[in-house]
FITORVEX-970032 format. One record per atom (N, C-alpha, C): residue in three letters; x, y, z. Coordinates in steps of 0.2 Angstrom, whole numbers, plus 5000, padded with zeros to 4 digits. Layout:
ALAXYZ
...
// end
This chain:
UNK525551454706
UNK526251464710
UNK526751434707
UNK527351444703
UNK527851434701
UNK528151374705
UNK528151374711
UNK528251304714
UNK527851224711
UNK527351234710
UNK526751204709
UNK526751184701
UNK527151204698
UNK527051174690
UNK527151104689
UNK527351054693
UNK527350994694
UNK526750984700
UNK526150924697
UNK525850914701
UNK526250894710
UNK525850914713
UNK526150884721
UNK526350804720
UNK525850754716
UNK525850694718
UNK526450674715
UNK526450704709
UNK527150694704
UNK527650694708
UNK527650754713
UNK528250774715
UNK528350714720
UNK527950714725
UNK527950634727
UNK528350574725
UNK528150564721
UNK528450474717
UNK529050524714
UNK529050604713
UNK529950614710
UNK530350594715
UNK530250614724
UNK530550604728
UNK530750544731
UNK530150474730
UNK530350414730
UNK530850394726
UNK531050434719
UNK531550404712
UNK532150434717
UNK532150464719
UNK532850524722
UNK533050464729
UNK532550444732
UNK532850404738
UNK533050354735
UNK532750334730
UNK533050254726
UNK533550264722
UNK533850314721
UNK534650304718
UNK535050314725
UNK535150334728
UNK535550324735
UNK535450244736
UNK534850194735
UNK535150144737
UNK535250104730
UNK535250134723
UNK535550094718
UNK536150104716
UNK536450164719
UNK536950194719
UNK537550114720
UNK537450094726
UNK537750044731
UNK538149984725
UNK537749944723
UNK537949874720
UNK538549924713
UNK538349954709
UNK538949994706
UNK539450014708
UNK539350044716
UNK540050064719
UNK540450014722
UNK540549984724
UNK540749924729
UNK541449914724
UNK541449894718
UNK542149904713
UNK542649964715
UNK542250014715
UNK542650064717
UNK542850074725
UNK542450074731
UNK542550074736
UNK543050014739
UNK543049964734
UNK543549914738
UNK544249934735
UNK544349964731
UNK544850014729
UNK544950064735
UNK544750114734
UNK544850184739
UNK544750174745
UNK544450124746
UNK544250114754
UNK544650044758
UNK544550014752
UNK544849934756
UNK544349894757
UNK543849914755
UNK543049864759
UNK543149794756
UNK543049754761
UNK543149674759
UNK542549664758
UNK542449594754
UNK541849564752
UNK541349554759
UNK541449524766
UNK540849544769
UNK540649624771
UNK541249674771
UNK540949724770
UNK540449754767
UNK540749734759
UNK540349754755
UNK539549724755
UNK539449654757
UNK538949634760
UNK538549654764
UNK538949714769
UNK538549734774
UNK538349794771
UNK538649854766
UNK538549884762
UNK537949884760
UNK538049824756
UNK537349814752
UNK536749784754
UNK536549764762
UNK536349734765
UNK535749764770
UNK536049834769
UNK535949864781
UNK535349894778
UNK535349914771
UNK534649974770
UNK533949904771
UNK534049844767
UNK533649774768
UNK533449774777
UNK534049764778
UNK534049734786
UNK533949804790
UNK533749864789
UNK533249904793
UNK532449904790
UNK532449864785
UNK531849874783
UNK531449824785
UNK531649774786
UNK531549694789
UNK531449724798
UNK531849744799
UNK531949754808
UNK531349804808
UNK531349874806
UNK530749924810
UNK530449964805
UNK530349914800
UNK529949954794
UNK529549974796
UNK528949934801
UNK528349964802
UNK528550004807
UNK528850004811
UNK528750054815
UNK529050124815
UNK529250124809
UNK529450174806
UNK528750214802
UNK528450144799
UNK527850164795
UNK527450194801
UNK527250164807
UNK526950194812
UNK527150244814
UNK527650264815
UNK528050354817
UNK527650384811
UNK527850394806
UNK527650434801
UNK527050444801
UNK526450384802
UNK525750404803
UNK525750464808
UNK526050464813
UNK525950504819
UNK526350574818
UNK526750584814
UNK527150644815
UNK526850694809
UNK526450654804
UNK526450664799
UNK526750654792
UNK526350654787
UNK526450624780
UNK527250664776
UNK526950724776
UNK527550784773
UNK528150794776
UNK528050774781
UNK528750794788
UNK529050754785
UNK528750694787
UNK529250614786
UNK529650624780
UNK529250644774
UNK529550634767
UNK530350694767
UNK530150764771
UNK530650824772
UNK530950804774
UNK531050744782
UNK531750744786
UNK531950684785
UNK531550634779
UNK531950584776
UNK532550594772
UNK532350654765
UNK532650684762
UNK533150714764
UNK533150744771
UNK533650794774
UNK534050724777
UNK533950684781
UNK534350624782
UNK534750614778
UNK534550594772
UNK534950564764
UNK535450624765
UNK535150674762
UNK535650754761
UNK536250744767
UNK536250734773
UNK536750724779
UNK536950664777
UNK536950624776
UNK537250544776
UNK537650564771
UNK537550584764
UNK537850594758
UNK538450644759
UNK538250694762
UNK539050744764
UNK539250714768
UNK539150684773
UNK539750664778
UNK540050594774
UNK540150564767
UNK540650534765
UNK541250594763
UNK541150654764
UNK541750684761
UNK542250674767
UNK542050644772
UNK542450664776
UNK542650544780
UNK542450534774
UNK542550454775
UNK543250414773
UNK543650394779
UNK544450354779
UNK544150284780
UNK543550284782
UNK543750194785
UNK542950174782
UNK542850094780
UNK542250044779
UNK541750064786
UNK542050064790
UNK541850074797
UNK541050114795
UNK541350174794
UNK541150244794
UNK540550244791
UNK540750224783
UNK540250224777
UNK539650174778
UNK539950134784
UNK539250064786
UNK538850114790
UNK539150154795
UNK538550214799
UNK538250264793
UNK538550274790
UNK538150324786
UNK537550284781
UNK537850244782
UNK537350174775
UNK536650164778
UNK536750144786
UNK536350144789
UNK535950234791
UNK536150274791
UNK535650334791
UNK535250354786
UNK535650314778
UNK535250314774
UNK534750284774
UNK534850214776
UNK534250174776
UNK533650204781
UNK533750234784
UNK533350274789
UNK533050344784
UNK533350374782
UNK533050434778
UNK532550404772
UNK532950334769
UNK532350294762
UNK531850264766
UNK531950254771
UNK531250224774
UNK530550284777
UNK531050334779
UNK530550374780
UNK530150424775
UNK530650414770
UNK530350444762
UNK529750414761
UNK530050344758
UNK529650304757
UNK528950264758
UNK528950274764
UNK528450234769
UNK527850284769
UNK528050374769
UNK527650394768
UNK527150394764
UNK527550404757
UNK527250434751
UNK526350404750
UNK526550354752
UNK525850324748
UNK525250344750
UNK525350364755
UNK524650384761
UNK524750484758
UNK525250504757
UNK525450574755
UNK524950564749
UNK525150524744
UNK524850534738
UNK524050534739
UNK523850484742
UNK523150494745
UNK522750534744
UNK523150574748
UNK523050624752
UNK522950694746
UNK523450684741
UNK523550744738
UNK522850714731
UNK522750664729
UNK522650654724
UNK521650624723
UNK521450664721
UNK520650644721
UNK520550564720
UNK519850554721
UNK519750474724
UNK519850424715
UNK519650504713
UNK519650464705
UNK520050454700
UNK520750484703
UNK521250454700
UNK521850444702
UNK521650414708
UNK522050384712
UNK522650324709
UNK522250274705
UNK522550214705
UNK523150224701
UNK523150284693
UNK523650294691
UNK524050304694
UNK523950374698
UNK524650384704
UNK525050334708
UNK524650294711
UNK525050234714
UNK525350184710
UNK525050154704
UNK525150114698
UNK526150164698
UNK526050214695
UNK526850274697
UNK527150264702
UNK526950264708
UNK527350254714
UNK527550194714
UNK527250144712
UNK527350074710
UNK528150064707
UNK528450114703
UNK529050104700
UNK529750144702
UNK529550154709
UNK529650224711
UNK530550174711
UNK530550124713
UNK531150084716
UNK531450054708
UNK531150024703
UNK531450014698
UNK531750064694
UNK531250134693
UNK531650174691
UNK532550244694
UNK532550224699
UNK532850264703
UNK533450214703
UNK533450134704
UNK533850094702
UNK534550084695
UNK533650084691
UNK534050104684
UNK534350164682
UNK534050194687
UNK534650274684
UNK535150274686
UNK535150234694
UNK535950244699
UNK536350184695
UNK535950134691
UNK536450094686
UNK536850124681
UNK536450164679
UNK536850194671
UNK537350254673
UNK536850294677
UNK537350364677
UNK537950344684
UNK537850304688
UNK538350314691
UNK539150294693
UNK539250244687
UNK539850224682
UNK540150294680
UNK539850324675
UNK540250384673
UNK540350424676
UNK539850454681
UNK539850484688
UNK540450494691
UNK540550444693
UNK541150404696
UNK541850414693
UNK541850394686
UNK542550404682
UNK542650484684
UNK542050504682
UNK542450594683
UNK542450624689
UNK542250624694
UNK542250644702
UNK542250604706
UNK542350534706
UNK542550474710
UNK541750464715
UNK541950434720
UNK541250404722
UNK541050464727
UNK541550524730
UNK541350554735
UNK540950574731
UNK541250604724
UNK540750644722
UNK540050634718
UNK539850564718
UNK539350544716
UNK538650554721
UNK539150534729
UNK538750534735
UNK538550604735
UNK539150654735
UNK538950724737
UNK538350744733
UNK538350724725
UNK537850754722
UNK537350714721
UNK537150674723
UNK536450634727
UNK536150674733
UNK536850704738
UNK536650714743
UNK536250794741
UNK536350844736
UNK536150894735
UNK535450874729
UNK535250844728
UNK534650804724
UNK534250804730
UNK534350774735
UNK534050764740
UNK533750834744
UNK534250864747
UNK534150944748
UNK533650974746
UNK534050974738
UNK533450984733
UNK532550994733
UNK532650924734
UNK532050914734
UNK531650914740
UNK531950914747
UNK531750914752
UNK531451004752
UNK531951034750
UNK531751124746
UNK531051124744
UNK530951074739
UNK530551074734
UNK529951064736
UNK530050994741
UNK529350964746
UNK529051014749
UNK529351044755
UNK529151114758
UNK528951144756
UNK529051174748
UNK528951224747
UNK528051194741
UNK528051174738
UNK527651134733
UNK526951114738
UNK527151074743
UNK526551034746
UNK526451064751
UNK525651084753
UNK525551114760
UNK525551074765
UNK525651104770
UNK525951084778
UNK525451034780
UNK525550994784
UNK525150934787
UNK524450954791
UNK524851024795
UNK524351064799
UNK523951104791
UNK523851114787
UNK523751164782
UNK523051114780
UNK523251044777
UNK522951004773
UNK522450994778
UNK522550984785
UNK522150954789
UNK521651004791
UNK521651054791
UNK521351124791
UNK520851124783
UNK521351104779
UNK520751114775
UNK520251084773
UNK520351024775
UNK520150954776
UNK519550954781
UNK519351004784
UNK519050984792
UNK518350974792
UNK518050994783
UNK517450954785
UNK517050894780
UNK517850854780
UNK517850764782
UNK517750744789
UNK517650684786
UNK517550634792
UNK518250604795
UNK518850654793
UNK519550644796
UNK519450634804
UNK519950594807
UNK520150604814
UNK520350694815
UNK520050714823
UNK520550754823
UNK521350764827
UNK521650674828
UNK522050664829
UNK522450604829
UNK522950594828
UNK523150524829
UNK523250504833
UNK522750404834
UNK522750374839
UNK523350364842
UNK523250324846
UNK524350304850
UNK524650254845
UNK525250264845
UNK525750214838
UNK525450144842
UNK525450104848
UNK525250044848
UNK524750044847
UNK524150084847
UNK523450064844
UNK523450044835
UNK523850074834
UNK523950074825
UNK524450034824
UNK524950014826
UNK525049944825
UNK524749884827
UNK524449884833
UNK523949824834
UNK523449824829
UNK523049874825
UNK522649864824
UNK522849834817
UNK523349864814
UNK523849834809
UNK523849764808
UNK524249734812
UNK524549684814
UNK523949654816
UNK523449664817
UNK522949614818
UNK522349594814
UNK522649644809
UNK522049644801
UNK522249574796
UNK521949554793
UNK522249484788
UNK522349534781
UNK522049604778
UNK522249614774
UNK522949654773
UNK523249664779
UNK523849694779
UNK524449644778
UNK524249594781
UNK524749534781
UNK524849484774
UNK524149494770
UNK524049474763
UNK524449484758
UNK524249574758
UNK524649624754
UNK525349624755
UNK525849594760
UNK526349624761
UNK526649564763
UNK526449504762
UNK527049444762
UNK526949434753
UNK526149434750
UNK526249424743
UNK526849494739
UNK526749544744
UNK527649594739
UNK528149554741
UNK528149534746
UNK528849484747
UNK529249444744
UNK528549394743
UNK528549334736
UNK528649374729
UNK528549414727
UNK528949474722
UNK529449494723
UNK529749534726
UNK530149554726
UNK530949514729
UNK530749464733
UNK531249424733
UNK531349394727
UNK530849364723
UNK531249334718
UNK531449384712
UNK531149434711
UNK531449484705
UNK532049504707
UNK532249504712
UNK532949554713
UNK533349494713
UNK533049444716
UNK533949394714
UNK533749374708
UNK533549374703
UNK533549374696
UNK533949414694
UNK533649494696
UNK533949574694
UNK534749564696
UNK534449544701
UNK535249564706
UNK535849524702
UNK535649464701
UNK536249414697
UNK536549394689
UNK536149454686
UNK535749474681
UNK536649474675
UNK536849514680
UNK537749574677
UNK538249494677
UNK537849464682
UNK538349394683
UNK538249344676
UNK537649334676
UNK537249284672
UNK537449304664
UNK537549374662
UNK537349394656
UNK538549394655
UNK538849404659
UNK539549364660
UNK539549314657
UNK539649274661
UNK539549214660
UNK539249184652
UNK538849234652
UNK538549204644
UNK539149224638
UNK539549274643
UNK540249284634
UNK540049374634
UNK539449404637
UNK539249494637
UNK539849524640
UNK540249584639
UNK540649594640
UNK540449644646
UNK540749654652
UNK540449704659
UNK540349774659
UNK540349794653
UNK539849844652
UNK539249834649
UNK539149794644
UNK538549774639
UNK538149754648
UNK538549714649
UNK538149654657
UNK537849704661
UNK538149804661
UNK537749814666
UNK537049844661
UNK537249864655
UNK536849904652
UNK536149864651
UNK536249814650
UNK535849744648
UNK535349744654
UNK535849754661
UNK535349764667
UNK534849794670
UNK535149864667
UNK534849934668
UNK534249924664
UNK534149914657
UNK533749884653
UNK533049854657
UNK533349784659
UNK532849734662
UNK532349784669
UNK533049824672
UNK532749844677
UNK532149904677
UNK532349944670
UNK531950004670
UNK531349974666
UNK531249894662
UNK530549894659
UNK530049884663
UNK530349854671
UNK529749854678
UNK529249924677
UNK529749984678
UNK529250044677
UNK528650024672
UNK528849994667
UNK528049994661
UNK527549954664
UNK527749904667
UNK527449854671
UNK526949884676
UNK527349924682
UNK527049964687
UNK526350014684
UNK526850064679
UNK526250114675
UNK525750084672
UNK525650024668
UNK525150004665
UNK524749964673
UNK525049954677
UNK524549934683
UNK524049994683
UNK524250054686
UNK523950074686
UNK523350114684
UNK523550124676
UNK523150134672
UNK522650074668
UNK522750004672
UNK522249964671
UNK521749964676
UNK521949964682
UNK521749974689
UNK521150024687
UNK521350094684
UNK520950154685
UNK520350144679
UNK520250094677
UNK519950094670
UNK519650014672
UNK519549984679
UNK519149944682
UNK519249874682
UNK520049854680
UNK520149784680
UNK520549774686
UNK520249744690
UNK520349724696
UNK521149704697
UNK521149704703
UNK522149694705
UNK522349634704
UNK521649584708
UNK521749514708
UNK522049494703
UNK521649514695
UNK521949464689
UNK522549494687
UNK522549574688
UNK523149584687
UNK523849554691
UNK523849534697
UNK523949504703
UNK524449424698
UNK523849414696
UNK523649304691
UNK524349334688
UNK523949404681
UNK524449404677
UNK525149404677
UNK525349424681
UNK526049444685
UNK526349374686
UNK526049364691
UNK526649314695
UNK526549244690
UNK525949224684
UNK526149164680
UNK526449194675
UNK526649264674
UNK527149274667
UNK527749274672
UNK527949274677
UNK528549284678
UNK529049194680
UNK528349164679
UNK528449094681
UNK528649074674
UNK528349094671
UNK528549034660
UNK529149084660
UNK529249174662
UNK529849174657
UNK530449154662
UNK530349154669
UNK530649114672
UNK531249064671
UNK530449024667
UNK530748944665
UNK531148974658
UNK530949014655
UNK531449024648
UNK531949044648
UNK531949074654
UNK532749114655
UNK533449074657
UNK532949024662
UNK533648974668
UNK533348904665
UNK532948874660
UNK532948834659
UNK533548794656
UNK533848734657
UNK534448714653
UNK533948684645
UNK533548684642
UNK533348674635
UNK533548754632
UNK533348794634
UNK533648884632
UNK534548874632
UNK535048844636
UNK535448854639
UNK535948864632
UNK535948874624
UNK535948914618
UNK535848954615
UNK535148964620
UNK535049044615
UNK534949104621
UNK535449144620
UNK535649184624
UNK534949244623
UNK535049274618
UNK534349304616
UNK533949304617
UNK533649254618
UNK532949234619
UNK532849224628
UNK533349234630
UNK533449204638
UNK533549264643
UNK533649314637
UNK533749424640
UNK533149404638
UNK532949414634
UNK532249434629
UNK531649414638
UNK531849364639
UNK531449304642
UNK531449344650
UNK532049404653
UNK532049404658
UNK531849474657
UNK531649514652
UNK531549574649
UNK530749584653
UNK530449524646
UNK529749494651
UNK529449494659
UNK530249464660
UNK529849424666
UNK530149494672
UNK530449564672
UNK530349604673
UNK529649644673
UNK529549674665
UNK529249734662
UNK528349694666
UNK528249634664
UNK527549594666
UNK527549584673
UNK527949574675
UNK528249554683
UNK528049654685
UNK528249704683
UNK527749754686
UNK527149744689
UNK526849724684
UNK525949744686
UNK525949734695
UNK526349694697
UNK526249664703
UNK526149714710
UNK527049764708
UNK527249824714
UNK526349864711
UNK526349864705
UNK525749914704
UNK525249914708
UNK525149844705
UNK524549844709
UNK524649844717
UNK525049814720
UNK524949804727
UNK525149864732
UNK525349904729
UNK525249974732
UNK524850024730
UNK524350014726
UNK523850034724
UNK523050004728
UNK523349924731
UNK522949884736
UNK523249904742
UNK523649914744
UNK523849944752
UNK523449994756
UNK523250054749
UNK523050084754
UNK522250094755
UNK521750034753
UNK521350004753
UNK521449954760
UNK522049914760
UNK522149844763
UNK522149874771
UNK522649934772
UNK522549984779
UNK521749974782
UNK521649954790
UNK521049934794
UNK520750004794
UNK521250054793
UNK520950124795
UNK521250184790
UNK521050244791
UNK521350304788
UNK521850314791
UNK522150294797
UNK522650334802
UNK523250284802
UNK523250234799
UNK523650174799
UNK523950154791
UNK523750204787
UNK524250194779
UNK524850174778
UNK525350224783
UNK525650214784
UNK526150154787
UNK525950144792
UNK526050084796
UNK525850014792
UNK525350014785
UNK525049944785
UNK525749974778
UNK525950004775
UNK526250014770
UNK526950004773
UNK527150034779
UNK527849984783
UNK527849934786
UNK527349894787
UNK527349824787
UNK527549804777
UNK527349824775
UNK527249794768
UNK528049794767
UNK528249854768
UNK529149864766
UNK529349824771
UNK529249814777
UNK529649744781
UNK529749714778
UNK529149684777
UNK529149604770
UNK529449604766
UNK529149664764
UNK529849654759
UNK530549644757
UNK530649694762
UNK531549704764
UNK531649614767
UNK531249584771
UNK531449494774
UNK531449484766
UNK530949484760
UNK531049444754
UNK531849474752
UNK531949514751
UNK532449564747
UNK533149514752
UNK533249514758
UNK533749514762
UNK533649434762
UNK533349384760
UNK533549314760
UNK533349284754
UNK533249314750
UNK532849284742
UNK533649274737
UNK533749314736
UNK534849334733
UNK534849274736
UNK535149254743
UNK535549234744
UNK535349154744
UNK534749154743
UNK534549064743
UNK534549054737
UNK534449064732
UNK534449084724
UNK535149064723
UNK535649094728
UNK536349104725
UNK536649004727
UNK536448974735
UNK536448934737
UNK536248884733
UNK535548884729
UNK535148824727
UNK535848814720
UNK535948864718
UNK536648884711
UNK537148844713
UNK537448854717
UNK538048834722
UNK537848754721
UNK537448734726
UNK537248684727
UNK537248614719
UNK536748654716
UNK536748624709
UNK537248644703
UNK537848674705
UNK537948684700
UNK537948734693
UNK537448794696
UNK537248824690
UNK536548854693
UNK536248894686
UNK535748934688
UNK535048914684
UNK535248824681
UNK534648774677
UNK534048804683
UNK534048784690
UNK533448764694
UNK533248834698
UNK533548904696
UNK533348964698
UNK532348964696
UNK532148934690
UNK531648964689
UNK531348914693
UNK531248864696
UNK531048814702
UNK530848874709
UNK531248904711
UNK531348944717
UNK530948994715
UNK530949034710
UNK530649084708
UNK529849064706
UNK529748994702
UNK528948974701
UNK528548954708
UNK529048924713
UNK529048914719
UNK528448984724
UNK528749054723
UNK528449114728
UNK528049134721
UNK527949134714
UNK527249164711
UNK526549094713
UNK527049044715
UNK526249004716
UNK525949014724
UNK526449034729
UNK526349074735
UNK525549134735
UNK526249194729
UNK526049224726
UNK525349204725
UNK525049184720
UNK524249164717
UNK524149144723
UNK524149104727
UNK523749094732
UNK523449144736
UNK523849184737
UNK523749244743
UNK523449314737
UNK523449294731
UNK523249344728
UNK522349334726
UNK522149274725
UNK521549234726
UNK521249244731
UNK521449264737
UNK521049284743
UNK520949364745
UNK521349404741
UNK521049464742
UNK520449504740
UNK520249564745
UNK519549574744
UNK519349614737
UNK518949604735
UNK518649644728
UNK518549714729
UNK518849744725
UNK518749824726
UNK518149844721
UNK517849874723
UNK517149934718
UNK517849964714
UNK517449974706
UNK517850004701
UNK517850094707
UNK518750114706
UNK518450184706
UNK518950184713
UNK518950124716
UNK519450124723
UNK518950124729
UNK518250144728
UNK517950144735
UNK517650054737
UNK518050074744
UNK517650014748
UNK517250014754
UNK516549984753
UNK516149974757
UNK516149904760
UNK516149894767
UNK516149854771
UNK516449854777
UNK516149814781
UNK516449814787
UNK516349894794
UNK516149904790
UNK515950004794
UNK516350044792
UNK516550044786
UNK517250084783
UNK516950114777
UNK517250154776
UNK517150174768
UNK517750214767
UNK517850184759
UNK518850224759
UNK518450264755
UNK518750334757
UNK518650404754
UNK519450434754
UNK519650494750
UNK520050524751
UNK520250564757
UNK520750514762
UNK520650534769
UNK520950614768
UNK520750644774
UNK520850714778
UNK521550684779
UNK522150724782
UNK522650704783
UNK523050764790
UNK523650714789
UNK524150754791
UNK524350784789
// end
């Protein structure tokens, strides 16, 4: 079928990269918008903030809806969200406005996103699983880095409405595409029916409770926190730091875009190691103590000379700093107490994450303030990978191959929605 010449799972993790330029869109516009709009610095803050601080307040319970309405819907009317969000800037006079619409987004990327994982599941046999999600793993790096590079130019030629506009038609797009490429919830589930599938979904509070009361879902998704909090205020501060070094504010973004697309290799070689039987755990070790030494290389005051060496160093402490998201969404959907709760333990996870994402910048920026400079950044940062290793040390061992036996469970490729 002509639709179908891109694997389904592929097309998956495409739709993740499409929800993640709508939110890396943001920090490049804000120059522009406080022009054309007037947006003052705390709006711009709320701007760049609401999609974080929807993730923090009802990730999981988003992740919880989504288990229940099903995996392809969620992904369809997330997409169609964004698509709506992104036209109605054509029709935006005030900051006011564009913070409602900011926030619908954050609602359509949440529902993208939360799903995919348990989608991929779904769509992808048990044995090669790991690669898949190791890809989805970079879903956020790469979609970032695109909205970094291309959305400058974008801009100079059709100004911002028309960047929003044609994200918002990417989106459409794709939401076309999903529909049409991936069978229906009721389809899969049909065809699926002689697994050991449920043949319904229990009640949202039971799949939250049960969620919320597992130790491996709370493991998985404070240790992405400890990640992802400190990568992004590195990332984030990244245009500032490489300033300051004397980088002229294009080179500073281009240098950014860089650091942030070599996460992707980080994530894919997760889960290409994953698939080929080296456990998370060490992958886990090796992450969070490389992102500790290049850390120290980058904000160290003995480097505070060699500019080279201190990109070179936050190049690193990206591209190695992957293996992490690889892995750990590659362990989530193992880490879920059940097959009907992917979802939900995968919106917990994005909670977490979004509290790291929403408080990690700005303490980083504080400890700076405070001291003077960005010498004891890699103190803050060495701080959550030793968190990190703790909480990585305590995860459960997987059978090469993704299946896990224990507990009355066996993770097979679930029957679905």
């Amino acid at each position: 079928m002509p639709a179908n010449r891109i694997e389904p799972a592929l097309l998956v993790i495409l739709s993740g990269v499409v929800a993640a330029m709508h939110i890396g869109k943001m920090p490049v516009a804000i120059p522009v918008l406080r022009e054309a709009l007037g947006v003052n610095l705390v709006e711009a803050g709320f701007l760049l903030a609401t999609v974080q601080f929807a993730g923090m307040s009802v990730g999981v319970l988003i992740g919880t809806a989504t288990d229940g309405i099903g995996l392809r819907r969620s992904v369809i009317a997330g997409q169609l969200i964004l698509a709506i969000a992104g036209l109605g800037s054509m029709w935006v006079q005030q900051p006011e406005t564009l913070l409602l619409l900011r926030a619908f987004e954050g609602l359509g990327f949440l529902l993208t996103v939360l799903s995919a994982p348990g989608l991929i599941r779904q769509l992808v046999p048990l044995g090669q699983l790991t690669p898949y999600l190791g890809l989805w793993g970079a879903y956020m790096a790469t979609g970032a880095a695109l909205a970094l590079l291309g959305a400058p130019s974008i801009m100079a030629l059709i100004g911002w409405r028309g960047l929003w506009v044609l994200l918002a038609a990417l989106s459409a797009g794709m939401a076309t595409w999903v529909s049409i490429a991936i069978p229906s919830d009721a389809r899969r589930r049909a065809s699926m029916a002689a697994s050991s599938a449920p043949s319904a979904p229990d009640p949202w509070w039971q799949r939250l409770r049960l969620t919320l009361s597992s130790k491996e879902p709370w493991r998985v998704a404070i240790a992405f926190a400890l990640y992802t909090s400190q990568w992004l205020a590195v990332i984030g501060f990244l245009p500032l730091v490489c300033e300051q070094a004397g980088f002229s504010k294009p080179a500073a973004g281009a240098l950014t875009a860089f650091a942030c697309f070599v996460n992707v290799c980080g994530s894919v070689a997760a889960g290409r190691l994953l698939h080929r039987g080296v456990s998370a755990r060490h992958l886990l070790y090796v992450g969070y103590l490389s992102m500790t030494a290049s850390a120290f290389l980058a904000f160290h005051p003995l480097t505070a000379d060699l500019s080279v060496l201190r990109y070179l160093a936050v190049v690193l402490y990206s591209a190695i700093g992957g293996l992490i998201p690889g892995s750990l969404f590659a362990e989530v959907v193992h880490a879920a107490p059940s097959e009907r709760t992917v979802s939900t333990t995968v919106g917990w996870m994005q909670q977490c994450s979004s509290t790291g994402q929403f408080f990690g910048p700005p303490a980083v920026a504080m400890l700076a303030a405070d001291v003077g400079g960005w010498h004891l950044t890699w103190v803050a940062t060495g701080a959550c990978s030793v968190l990190g290793l703790i909480l990585s040390a305590g995860l459960a061992s997987r059978p090469a191959g993704g299946v896990e036996r224990g507990g009355g469970r066996i993770r097979t490729v679930p029957g679905g929605r």
